[in-house]
C-alpha positions as CSV (number, residue, x, y, z in Angstrom):
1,X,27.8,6.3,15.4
2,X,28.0,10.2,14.5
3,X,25.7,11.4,11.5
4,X,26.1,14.9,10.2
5,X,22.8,16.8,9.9
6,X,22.9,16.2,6.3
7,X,22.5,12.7,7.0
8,X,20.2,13.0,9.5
9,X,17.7,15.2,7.0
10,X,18.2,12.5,4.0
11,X,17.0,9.8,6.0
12,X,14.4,11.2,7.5
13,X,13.4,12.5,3.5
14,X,13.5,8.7,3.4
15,X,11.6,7.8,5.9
16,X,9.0,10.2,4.6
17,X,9.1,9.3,1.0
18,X,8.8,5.6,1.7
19,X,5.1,6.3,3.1
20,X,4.5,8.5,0.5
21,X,5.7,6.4,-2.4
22,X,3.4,3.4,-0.2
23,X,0.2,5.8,-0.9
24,X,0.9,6.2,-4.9
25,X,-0.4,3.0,-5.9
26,X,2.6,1.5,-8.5
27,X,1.8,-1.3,-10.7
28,X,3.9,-3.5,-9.9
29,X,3.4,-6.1,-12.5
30,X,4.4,-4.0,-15.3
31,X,8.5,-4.2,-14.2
32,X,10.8,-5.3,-16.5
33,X,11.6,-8.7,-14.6
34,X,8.0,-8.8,-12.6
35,X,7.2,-10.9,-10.0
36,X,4.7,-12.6,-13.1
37,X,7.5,-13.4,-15.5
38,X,7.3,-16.4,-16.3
39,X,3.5,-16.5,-16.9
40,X,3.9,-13.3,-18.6
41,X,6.5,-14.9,-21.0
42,X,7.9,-11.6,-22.5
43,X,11.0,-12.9,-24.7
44,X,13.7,-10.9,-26.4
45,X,13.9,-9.8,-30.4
46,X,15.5,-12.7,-32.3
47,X,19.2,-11.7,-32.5
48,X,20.2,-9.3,-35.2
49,X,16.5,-8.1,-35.6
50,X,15.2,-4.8,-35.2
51,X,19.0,-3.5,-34.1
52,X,17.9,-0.2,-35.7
53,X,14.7,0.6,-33.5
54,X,16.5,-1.0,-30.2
55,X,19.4,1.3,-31.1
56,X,17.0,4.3,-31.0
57,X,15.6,3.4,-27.9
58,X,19.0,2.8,-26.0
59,X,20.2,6.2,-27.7
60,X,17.1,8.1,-26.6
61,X,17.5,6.7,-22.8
62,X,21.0,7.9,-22.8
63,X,20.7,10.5,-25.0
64,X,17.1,12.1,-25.1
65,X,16.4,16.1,-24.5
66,X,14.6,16.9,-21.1
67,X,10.7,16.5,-21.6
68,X,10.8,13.8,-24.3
69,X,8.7,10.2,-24.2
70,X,9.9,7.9,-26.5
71,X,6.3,6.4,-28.0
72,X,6.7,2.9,-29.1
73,X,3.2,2.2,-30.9
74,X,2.1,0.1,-34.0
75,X,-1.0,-2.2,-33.9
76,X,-1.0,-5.3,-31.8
77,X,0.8,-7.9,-32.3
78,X,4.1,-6.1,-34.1
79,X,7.1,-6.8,-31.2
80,X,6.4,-3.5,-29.2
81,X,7.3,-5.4,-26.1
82,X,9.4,-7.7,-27.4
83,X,11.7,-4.4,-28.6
84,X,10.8,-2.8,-25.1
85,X,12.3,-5.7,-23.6
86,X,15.0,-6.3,-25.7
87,X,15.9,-2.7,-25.2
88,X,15.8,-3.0,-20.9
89,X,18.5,-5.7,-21.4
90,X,21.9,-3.8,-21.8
91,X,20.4,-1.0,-19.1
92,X,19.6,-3.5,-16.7
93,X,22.9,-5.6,-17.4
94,X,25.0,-2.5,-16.2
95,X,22.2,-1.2,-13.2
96,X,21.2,1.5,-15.1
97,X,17.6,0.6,-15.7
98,X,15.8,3.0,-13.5
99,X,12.1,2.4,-14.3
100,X,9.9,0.8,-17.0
101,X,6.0,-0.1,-17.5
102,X,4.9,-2.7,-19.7
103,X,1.2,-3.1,-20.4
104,X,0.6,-6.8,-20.7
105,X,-3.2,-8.0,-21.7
106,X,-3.4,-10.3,-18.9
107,X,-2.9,-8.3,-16.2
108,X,-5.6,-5.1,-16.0
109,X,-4.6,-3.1,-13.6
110,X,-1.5,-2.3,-15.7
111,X,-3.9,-1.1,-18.4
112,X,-4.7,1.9,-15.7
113,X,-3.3,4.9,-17.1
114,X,-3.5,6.2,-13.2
115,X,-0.7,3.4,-12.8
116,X,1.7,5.4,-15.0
117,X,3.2,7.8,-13.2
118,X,2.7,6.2,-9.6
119,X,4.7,3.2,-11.0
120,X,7.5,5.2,-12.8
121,X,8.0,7.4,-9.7
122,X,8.0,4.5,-7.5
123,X,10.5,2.4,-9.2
124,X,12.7,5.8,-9.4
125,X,12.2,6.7,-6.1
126,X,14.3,3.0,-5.5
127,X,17.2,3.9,-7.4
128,X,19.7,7.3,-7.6
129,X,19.5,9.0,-4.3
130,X,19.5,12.3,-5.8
131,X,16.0,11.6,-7.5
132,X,15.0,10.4,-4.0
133,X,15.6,13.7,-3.0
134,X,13.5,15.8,-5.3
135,X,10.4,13.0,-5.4
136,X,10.3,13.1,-1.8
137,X,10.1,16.7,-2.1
138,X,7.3,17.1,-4.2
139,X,5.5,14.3,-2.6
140,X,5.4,16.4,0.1
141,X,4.0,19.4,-1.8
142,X,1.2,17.8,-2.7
143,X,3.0,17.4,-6.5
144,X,2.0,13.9,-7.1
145,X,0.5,12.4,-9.7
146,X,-2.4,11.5,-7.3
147,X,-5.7,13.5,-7.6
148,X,-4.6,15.0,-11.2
149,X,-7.0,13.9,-14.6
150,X,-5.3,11.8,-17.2
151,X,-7.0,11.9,-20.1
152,X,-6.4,9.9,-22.8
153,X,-6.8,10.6,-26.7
């Protein structure tokens, strides 16, 4: 079959990125709807609880100015991932949850904060082809999150 040179250059970008993206080290386990769900055992908010905080999350993921994190934090045991959850529901419903990290205790390596980024960019890097494009580009730069600092407060 004929391929245009466009198509040609965006899969071998693919080709590329999928090695790179193999080297970035994602944490898998912390997906929404991970391989350990069940023993995970994440559940939803009790229906017609914290609408107003799940609201706010939905409206910052559609909404939200370039550059901004949404922090979700209170002490432990408040419903931070039972809200995160909730709040991957309607976005995954319609396939337009793109990426999400969950920390759960049992499962350290998703207690890495070098997992972030790797993990995000990975599960992104699965989805919209025109973020393919641009984290296959930077990959290549030498951009990644790989070899950077995190330090945490």
């Amino acid at each position: 079959m004929w391929k245009t040179t466009e198509d040609q250059m965006a899969e071998t970008r693919l080709d590329r990125m999928s090695s790179a993206t193999d080297q970035v080290s994602p944490s898998l386990s912390a997906r929404y709807k991970s391989a350990e769900e069940t023993e995970l055992k994440r559940e939803v908010c009790i229906l017609s609880t914290r609408i107003e905080v799940i609201a706010n999350v939905l409206d910052w993921a559609c909404n939200g100015r370039k550059g901004e994190v949404y922090w979700l934090n209170d002490i432990a045991g408040t419903g931070k991932t039972t809200i995160a959850y909730s709040a991957c529901l309607e976005p995954d419903a319609i396939h337009k949850l793109a990426a999400s990290f969950f920390h759960p205790r049992t499962f350290p390596e998703c207690w890495d904060v070098n997992h972030i980024i790797p993990s995000i960019a990975y599960q992104l890097a699965r989805v919209p082809l025109s973020f393919q494009f641009v984290l296959s580009a930077a990959l290549h730069k030498g951009s990644g999150s790989q070899g950077f600092a995190i330090h945490t407060i």
